[in-house]
VOVEX-154182 format. One line per field, with one value per residue (C-alpha): residue in three letters; residue number from 1; x negated, y, z negated. Coordinates in nm, 4 decimals. Last residue first. Layout:
type: (ALA / ...)
seq: (NUM / ...)
px: (X / ...)
py: (Y / ...)
pz: (Z / ...)
END
This chain:
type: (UNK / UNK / UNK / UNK / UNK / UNK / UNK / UNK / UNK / UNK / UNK / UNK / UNK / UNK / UNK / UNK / UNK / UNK / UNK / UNK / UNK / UNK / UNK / UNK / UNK / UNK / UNK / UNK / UNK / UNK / UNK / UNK / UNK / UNK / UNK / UNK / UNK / UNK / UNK / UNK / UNK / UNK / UNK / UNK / UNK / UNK / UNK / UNK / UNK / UNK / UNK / UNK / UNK / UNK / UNK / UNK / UNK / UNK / UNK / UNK / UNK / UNK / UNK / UNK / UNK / UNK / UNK / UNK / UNK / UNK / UNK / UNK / UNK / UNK / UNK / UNK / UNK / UNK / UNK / UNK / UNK / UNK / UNK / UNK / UNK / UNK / UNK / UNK / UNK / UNK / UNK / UNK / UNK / UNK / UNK / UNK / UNK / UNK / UNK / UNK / UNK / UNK / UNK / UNK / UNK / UNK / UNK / UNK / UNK / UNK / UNK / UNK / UNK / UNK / UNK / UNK / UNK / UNK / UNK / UNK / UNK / UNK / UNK / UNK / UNK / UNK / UNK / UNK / UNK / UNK / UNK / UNK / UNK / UNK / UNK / UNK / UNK / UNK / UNK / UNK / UNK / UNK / UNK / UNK / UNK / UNK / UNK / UNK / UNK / UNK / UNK / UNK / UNK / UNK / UNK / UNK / UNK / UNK / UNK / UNK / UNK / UNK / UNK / UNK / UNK / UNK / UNK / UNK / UNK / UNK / UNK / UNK / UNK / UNK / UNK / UNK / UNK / UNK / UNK / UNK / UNK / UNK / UNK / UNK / UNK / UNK / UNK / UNK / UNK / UNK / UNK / UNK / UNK / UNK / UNK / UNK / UNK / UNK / UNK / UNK / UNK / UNK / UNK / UNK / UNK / UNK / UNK / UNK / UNK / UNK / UNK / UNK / UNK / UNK / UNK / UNK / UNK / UNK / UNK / UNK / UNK / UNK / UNK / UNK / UNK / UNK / UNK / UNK / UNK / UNK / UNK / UNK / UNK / UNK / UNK / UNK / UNK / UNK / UNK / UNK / UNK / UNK / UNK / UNK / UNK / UNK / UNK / UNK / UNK / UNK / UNK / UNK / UNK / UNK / UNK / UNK / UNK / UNK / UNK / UNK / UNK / UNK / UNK / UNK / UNK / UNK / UNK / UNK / UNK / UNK / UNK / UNK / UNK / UNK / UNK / UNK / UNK / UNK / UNK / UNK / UNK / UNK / UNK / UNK / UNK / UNK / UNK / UNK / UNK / UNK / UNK / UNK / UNK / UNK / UNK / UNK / UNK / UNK / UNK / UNK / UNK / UNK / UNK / UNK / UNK / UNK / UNK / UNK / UNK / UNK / UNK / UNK / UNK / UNK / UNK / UNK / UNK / UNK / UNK / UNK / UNK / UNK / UNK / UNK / UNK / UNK / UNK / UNK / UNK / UNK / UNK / UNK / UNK / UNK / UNK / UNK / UNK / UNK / UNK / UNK / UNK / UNK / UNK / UNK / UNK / UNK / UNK / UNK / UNK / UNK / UNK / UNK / UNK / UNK / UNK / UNK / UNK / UNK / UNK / UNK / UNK / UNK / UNK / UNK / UNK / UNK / UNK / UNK / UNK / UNK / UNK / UNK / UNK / UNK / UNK / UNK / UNK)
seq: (377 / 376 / 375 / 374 / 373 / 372 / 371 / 370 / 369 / 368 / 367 / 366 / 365 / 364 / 363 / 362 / 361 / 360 / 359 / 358 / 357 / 356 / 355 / 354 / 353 / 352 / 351 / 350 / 349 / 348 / 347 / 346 / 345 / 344 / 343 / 342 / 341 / 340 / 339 / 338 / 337 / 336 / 335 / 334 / 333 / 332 / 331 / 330 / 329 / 328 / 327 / 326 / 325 / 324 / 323 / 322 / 321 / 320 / 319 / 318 / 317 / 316 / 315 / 314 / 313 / 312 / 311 / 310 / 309 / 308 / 307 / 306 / 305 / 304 / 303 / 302 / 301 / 300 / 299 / 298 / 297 / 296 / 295 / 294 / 293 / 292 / 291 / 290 / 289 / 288 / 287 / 286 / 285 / 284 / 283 / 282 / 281 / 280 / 279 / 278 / 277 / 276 / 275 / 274 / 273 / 272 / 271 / 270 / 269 / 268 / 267 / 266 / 265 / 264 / 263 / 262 / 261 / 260 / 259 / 258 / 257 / 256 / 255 / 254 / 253 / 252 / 251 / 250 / 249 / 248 / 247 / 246 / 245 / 244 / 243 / 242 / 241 / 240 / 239 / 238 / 237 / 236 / 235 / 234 / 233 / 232 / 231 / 230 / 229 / 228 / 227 / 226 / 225 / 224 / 223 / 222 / 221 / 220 / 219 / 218 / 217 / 216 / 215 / 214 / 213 / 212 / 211 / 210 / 209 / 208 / 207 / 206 / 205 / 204 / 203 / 202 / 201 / 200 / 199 / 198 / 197 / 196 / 195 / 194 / 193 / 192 / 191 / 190 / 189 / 188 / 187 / 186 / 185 / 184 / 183 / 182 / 181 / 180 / 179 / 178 / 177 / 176 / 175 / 174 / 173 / 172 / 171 / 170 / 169 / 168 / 167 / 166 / 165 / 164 / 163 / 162 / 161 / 160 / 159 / 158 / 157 / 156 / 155 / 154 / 153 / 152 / 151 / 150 / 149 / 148 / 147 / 146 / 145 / 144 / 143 / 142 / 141 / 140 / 139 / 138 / 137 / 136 / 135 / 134 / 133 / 132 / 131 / 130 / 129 / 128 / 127 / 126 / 125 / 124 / 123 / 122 / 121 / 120 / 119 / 118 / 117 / 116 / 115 / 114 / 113 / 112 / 111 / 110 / 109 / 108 / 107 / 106 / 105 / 104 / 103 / 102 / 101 / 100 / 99 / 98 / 97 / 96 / 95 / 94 / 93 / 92 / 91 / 90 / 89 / 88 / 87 / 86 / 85 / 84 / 83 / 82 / 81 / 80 / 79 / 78 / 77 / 76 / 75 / 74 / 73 / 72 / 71 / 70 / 69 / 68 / 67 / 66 / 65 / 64 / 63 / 62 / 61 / 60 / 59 / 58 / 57 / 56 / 55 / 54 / 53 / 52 / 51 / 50 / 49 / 48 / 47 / 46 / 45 / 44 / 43 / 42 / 41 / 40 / 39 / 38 / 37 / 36 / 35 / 34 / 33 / 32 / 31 / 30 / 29 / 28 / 27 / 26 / 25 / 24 / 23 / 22 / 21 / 20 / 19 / 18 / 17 / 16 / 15 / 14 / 13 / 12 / 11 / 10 / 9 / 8 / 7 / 6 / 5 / 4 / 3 / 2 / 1)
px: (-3.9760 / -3.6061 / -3.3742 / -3.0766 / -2.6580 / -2.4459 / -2.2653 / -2.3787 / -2.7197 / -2.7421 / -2.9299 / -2.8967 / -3.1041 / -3.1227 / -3.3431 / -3.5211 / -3.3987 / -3.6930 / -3.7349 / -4.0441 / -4.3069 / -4.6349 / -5.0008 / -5.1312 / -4.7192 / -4.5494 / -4.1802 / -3.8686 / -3.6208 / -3.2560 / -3.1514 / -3.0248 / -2.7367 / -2.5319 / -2.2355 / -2.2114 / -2.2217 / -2.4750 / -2.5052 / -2.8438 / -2.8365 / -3.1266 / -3.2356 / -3.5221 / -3.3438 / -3.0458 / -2.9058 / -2.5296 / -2.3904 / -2.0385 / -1.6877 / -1.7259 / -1.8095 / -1.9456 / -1.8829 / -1.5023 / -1.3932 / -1.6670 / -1.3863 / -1.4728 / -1.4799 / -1.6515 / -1.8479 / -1.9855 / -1.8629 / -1.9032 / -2.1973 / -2.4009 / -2.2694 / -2.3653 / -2.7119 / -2.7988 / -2.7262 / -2.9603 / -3.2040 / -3.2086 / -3.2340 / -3.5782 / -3.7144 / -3.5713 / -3.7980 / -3.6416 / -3.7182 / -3.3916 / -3.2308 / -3.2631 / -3.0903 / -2.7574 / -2.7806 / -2.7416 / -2.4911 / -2.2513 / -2.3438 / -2.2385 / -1.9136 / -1.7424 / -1.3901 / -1.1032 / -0.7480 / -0.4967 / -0.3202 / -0.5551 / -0.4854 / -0.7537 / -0.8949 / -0.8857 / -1.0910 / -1.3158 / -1.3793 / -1.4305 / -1.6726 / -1.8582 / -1.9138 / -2.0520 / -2.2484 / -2.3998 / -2.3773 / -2.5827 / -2.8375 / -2.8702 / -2.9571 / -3.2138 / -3.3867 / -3.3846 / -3.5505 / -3.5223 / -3.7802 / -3.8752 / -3.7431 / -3.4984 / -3.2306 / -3.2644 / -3.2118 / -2.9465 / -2.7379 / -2.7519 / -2.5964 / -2.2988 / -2.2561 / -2.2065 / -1.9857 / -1.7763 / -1.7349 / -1.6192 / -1.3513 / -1.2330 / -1.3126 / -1.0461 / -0.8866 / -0.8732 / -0.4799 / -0.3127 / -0.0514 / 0.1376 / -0.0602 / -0.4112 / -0.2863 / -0.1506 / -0.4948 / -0.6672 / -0.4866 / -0.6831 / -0.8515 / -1.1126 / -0.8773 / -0.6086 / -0.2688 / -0.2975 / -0.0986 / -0.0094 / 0.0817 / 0.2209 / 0.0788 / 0.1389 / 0.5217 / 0.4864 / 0.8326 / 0.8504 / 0.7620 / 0.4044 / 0.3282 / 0.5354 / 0.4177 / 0.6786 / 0.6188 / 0.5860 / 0.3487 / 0.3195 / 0.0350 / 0.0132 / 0.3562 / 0.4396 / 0.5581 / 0.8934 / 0.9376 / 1.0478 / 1.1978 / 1.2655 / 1.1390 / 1.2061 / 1.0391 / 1.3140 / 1.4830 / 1.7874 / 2.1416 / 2.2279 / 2.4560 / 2.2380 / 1.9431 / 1.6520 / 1.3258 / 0.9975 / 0.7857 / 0.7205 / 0.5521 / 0.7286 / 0.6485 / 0.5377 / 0.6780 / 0.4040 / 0.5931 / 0.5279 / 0.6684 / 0.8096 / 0.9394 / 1.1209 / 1.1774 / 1.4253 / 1.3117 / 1.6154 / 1.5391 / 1.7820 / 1.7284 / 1.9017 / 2.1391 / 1.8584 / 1.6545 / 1.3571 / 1.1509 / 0.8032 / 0.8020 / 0.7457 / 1.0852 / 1.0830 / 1.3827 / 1.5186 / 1.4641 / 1.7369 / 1.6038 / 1.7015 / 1.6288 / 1.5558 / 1.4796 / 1.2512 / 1.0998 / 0.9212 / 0.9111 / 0.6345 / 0.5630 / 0.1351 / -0.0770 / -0.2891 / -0.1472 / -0.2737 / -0.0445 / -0.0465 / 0.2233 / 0.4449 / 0.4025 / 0.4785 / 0.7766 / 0.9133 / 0.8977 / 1.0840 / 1.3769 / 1.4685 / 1.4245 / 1.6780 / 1.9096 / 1.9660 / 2.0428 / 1.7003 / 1.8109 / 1.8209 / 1.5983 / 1.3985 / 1.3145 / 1.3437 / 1.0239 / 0.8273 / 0.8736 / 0.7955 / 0.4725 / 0.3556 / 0.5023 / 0.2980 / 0.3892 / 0.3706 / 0.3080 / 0.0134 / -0.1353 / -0.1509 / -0.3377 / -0.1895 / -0.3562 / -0.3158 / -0.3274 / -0.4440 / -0.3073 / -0.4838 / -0.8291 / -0.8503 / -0.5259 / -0.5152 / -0.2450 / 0.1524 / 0.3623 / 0.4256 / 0.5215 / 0.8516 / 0.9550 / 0.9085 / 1.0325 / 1.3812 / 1.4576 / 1.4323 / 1.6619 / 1.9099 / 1.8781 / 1.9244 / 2.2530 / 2.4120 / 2.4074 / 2.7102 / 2.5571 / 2.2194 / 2.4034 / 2.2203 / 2.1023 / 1.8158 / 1.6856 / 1.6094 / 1.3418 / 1.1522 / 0.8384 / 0.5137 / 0.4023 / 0.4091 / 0.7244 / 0.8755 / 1.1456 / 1.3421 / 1.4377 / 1.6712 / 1.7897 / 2.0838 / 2.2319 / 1.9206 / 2.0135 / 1.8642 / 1.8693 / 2.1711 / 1.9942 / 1.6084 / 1.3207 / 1.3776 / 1.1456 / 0.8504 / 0.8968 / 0.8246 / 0.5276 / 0.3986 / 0.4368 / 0.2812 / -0.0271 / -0.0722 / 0.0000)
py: (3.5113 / 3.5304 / 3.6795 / 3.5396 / 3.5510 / 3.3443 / 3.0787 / 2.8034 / 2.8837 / 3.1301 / 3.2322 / 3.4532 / 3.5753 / 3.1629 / 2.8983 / 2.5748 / 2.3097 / 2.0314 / 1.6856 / 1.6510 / 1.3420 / 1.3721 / 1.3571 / 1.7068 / 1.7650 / 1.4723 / 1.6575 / 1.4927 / 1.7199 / 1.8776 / 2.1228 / 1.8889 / 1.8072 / 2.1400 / 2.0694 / 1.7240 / 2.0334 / 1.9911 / 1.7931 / 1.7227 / 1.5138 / 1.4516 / 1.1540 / 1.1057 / 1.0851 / 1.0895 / 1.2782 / 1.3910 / 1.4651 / 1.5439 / 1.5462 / 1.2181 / 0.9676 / 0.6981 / 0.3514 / 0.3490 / 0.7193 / 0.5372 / 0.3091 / -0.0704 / -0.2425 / -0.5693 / -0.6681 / -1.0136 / -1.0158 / -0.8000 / -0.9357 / -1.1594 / -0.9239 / -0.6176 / -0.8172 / -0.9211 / -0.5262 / -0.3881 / -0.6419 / -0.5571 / -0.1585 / -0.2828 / -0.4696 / -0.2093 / 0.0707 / 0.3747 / 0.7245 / 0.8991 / 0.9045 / 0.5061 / 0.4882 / 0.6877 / 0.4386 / 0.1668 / 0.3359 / 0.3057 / -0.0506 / -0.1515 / -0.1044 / 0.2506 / 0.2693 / 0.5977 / 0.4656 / 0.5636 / 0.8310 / 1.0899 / 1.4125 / 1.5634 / 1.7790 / 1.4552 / 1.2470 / 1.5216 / 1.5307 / 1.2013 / 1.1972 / 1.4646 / 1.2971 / 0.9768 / 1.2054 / 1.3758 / 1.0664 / 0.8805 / 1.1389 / 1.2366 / 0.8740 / 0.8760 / 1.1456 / 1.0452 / 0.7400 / 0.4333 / 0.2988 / 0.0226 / -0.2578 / -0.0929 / -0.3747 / -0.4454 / -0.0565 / 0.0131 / -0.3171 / -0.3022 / 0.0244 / -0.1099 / -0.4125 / -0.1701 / 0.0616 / -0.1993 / -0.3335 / 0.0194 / 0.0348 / -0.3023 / -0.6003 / -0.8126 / -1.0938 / -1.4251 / -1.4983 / -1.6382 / -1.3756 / -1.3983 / -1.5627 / -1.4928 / -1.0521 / -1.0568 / -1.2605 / -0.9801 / -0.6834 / -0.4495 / -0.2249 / -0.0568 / 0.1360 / 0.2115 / 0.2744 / -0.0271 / -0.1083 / -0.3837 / -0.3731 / -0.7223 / -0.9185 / -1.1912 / -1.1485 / -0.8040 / -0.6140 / -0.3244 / 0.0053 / -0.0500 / -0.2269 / -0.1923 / -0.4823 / -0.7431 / -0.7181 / -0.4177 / -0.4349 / -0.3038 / -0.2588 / 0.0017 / 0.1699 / 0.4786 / 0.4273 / 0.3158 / 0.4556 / 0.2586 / 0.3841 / 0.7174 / 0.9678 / 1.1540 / 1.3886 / 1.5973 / 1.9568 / 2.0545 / 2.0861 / 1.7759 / 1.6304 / 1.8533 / 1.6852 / 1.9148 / 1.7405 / 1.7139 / 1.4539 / 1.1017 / 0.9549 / 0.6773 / 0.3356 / 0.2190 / 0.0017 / -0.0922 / -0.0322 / -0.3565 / -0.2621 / -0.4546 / -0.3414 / -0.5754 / -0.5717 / -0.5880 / -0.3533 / -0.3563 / -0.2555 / -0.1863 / 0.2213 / 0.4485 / 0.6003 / 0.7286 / 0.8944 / 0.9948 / 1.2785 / 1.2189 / 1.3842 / 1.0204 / 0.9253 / 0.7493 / 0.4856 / 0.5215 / 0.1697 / 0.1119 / 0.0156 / -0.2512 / -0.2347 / -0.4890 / -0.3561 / -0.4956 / -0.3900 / -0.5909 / -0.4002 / -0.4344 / -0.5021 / -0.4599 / -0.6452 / -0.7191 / -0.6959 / -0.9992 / -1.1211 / -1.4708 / -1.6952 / -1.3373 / -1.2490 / -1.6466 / -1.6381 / -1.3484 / -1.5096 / -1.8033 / -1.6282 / -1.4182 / -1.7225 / -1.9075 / -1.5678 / -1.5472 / -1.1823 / -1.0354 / -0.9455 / -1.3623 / -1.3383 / -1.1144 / -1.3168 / -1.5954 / -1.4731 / -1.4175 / -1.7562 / -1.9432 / -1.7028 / -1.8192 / -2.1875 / -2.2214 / -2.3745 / -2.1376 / -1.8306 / -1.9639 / -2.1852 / -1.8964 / -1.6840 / -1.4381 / -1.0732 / -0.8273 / -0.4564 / -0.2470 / 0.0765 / 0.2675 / 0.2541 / 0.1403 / 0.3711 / 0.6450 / 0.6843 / 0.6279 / 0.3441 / 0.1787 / 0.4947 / 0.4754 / 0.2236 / 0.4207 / 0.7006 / 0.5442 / 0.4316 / 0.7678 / 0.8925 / 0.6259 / 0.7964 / 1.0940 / 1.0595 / 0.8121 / 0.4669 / 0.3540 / 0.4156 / 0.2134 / -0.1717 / -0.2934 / -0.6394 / -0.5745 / -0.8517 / -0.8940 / -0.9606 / -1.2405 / -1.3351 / -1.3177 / -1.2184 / -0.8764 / -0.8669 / -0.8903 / -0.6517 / -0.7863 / -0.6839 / -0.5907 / -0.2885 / -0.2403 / -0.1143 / -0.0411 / 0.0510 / 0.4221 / 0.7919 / 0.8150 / 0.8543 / 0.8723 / 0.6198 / 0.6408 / 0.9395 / 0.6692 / 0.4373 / 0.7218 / 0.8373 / 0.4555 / 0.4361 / 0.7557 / 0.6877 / 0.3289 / 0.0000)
pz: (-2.5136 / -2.3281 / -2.5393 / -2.6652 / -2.6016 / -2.7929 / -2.6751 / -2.8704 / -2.7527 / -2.4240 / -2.1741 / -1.8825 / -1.6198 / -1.4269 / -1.5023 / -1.3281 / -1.4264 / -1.4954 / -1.7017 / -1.7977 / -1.8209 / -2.0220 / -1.8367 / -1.7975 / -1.6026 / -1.5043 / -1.3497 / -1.2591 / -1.1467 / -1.2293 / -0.9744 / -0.6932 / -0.9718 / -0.8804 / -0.6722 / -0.9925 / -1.2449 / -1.4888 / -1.8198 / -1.9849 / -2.2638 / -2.4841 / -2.7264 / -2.5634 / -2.2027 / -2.0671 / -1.7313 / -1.6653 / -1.3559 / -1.3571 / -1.2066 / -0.9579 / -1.1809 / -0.9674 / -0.8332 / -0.9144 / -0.7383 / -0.4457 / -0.4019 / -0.3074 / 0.0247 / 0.0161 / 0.2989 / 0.1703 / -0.2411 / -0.4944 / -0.7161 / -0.4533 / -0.1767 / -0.3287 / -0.4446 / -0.0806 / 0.0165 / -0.2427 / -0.1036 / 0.2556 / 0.1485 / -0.0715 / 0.2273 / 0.4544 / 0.2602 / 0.0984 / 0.2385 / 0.1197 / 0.4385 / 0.3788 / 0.0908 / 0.2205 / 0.5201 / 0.3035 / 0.0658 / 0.3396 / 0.4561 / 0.0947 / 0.1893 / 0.0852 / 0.0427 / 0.0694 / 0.0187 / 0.2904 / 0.2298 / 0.3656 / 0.2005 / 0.4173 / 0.1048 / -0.1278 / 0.1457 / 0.2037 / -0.2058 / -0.2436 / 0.0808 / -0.1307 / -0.4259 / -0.2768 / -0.0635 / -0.3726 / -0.5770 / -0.4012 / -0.2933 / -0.7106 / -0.7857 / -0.5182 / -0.6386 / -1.0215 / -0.9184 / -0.8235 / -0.6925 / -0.9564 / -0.7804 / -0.5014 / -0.5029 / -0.8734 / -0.9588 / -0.7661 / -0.7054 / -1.1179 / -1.0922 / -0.8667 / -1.0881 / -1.3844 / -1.1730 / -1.0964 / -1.3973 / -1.5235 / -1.2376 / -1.3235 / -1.1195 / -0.9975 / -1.1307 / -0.8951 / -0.8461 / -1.1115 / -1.0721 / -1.3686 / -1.5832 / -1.4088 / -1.4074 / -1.8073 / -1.8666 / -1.6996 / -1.9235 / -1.6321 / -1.9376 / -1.7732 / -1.5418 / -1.8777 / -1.7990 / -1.5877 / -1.2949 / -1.0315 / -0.7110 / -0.5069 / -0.2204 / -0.0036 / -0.0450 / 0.2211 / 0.2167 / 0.4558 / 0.4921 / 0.7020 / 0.2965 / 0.0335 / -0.1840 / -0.3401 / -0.6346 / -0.8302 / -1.1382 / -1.5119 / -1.7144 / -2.0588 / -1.9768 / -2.1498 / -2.6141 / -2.6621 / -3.0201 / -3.3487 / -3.6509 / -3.6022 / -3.8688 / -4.1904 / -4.4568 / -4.6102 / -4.5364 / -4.7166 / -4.6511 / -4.8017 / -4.5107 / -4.2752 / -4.3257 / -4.1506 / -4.0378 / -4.1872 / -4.0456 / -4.0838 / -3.7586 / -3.5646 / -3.5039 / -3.2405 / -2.9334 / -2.6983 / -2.3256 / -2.0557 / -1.7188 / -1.4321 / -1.1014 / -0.8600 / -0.4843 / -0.1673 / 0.1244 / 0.3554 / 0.7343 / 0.9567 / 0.9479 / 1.2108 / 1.0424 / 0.7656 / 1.0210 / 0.8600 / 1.0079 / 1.0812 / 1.4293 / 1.5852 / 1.4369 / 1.0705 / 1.0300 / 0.7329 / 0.4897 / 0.3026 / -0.0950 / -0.2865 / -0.6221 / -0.8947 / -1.3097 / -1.5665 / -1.8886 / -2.1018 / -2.4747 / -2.6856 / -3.0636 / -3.1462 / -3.3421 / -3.0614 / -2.7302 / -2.5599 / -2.2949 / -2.2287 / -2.4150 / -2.4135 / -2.0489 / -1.9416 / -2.1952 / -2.0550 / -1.6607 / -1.8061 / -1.9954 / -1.6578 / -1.4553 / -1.6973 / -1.7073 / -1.2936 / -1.2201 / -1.1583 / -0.7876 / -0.8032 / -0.4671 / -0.6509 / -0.9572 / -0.7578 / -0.5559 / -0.8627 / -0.9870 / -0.6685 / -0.6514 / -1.0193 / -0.9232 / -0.6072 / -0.2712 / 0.0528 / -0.1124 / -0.3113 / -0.0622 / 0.1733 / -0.0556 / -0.2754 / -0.2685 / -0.5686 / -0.5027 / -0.7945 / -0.9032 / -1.2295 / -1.0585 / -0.6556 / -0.5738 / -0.8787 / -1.1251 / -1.1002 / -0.9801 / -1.2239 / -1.4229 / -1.2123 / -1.4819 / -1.7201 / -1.5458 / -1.5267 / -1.8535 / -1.9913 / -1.7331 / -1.8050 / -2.1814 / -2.0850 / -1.8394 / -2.1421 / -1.9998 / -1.8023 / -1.4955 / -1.5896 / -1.7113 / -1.9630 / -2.0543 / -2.3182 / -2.5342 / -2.8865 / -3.1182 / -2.9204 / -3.1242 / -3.0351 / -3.3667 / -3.3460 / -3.1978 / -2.8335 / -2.7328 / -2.3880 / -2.0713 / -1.8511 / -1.6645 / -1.4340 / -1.1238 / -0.9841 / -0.6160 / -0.6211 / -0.5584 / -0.7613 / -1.1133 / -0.9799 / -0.9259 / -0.5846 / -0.5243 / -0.6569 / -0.3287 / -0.1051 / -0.2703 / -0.2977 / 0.0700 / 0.1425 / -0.1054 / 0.0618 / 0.0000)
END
């Protein structure tokens, strides 16, 4: 999926914009144990509290492409004979209606998921959405349409309880400390299954989300999924930085560091500035040529590549937002941080001056020290 198609699917997620007639789910306690379950029809909800319902589940479908939003890829096997895909499938053939498949797919998130000491809600809601036709001017012709994207969103809230605070008791017109009990807290992982992709349904793969990019829930995504987890954004960056340095054996340096995330920086920022929907990826091949502007040898370039493949996989794509952090530039040593603006990291340098080793930015009129203005000596 892209960002259009994950646009499009998130202006549904309004009262009388959609097909979701009702909401189900159930609260799971600290112990695993089913509390209650939720069977509720939306347009007989209070306005609010539909609403409430609503963008939680439309926070599935929030956050970055390649961070927060992951796409998950069955294999053939899998659709053709599978029971993780045979149970996703009746959930959305069953528009969620069928109680046994309702009562399995629960007990699969509760047996796997891993949520501490925490209570959760599973929410879960079925749409069906009628495809416009789009003309070549991009227009969408909603006459026109004859396709019917069919699909299921699925959220998993912590429930908390709530903080004591003073509030006004009008019974005994005085003000006391008081507090609901419990409070649906935003999604931590969700998914939407299946994917949206050229507006239509594709069963070979489904979305998933994670509130938190480094915290993917993995034995949420084998229980459900069991499809072959995928690296979070911080893994990434840890296999990407060990690429680095084993590929180029003791070459590199602060130089090369500060090429790679230059252009790595700025394709981000082209890609943002074209409002490109499709996600923006980097092979290995990329960062190749990057390495060899900066004067690296092919034995060294051959050998960052071997490890890519070794640690990602033979021409994986990946998102440069996941390799590097794109909104600073911050360099270690002794105990020292030095922070510049990424625009700006071609200042810092590596210095050996009478035998010691300096780090180097060169200075400007001003200066400052905890935001007060000094002289220079």
């Amino acid at each position: 999926m892209n960002q259009k198609e994950i646009s499009e699917l998130k202006r549904r997620f309004r009262l009388g914009k959609n097909a979701m007639g009702r909401v189900y789910g159930c609260y799971v306690g600290s112990q695993k144990e089913i509390v209650s379950y939720l069977d509720e029809p939306l347009d007989r909800m209070p306005e609010d509290e539909a609403e409430k319902y609503l963008a939680l589940l439309k926070k599935v479908l929030s956050g970055a492409l390649g961070r927060n939003l992951i796409d998950i890829v069955f294999s053939t096997r899998q659709v053709a004979d599978s029971d993780e895909h045979r149970r996703l499938m009746a959930l959305q053939d069953s528009k969620l209606k069928d109680g046994e498949v309702r009562q399995e797919f629960y007990q699969a998130v509760i047996d796997a998921l891993d949520m501490g000491e925490s209570n959760y809600l599973i929410l879960l809601a079925h749409d069906a959405y009628d495809v416009p036709h789009r003309g070549k001017d991009g227009r969408d012709r909603a006459d026109e349409g004859d396709t019917v994207f069919s699909y299921i969103v699925c959220c998993v809230c912590p429930v908390k309880d709530g903080k004591l605070e003073l509030g006004y008791c009008a019974g005994e017109n005085e003000f006391h400390n008081c507090a609901p009990s419990q409070i649906v807290s935003p999604p931590e992982l969700g998914f939407l299954f299946p994917a949206f992709d050229d507006r239509a349904a594709n069963i070979y793969n489904a979305l998933t989300y994670a509130r938190k990019p480094d915290e993917l829930h993995q034995e949420f995504l084998d229980a459900i999924f069991h499809t072959e987890p995928p690296m979070s954004p911080g893994e990434q960056r840890e296999a990407f930085q060990t690429a680095l340095r084993e590929g180029l054996e003791g070459a590199c340096g602060l130089e090369v560091v500060q090429a790679v995330h230059e252009r790595l920086t700025a394709k981000i920022e082209e890609h943002r500035e074209a409002k490109d929907p499709e996600p923006l990826a980097v092979t290995a091949k990329d960062v190749a040529a990057i390495l060899r502007d900066c004067g690296a040898e092919e034995v060294q370039i051959e050998a960052f590549c071997a490890k890519c493949g070794e640690l990602f996989g033979e021409g994986s794509a990946l998102s440069p937002a996941n390799l590097i952090d794109s909104r600073r530039f911050e360099v270690w040593s002794a105990g020292i941080t030095v922070s510049v603006p990424p625009e700006q990291s071609y200042m810092v340098e590596t210095r050996s001056i009478d035998g010691k080793k300096y780090l180097l930015i060169p200075a400007g009129e001003g200066l400052e020290v905890n935001g007060m203005p000094v002289d220079w000596t």
